[in-house]
N, C-alpha and C positions, 0 to 999 in steps of 0.2 A: 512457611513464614509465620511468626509468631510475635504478632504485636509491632508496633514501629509503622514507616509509612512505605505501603508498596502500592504496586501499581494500583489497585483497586482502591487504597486508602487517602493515600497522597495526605498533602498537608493544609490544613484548612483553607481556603481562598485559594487552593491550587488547581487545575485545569488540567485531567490529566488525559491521556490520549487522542486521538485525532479529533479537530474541532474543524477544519475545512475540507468540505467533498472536495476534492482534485477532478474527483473521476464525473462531475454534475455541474461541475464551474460552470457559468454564461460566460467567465471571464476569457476574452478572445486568445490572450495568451498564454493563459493555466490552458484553456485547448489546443493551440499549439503545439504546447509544452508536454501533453498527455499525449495526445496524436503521436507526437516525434519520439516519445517515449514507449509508445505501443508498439509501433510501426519493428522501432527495433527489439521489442520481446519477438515477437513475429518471426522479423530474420533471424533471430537467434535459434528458436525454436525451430525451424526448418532448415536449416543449415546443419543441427544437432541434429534432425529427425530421430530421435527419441523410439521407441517400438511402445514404451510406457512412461508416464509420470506419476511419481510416487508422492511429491511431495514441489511446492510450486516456491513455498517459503510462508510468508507470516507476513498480515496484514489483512485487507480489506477481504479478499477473496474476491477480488472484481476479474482474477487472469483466467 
């Protein structure tokens, strides 16, 4: 990338990348919401049983 607005650059007054923990919310239903959504990486993950994981995706790194 040469020049221009990318992710590191963005546009002045621009906000760019995650700005609210999901994963540290008090918020009873952003925990819910997290819960319900772990819950099913979980099944997903042992239903796959996997022998290895190379690679989990892009984000936080909280899996």
């Amino acid at each position: 990338m040469s020049g221009g607005a990318g992710a590191r650059g963005g546009a002045p007054g621009n906000i760019v990348g995650n700005t609210y923990d999901k994963y540290g919310s008090r918020n009873p239903i952003a925990r819910a919401l997290m819960a319900g959504f772990m819950r099913a990486v979980v099944g997903l993950y042992q239903e796959a049983a996997p022998r290895t994981a190379l690679e989990v995706g892009c984000g936080e790194g909280k899996l």
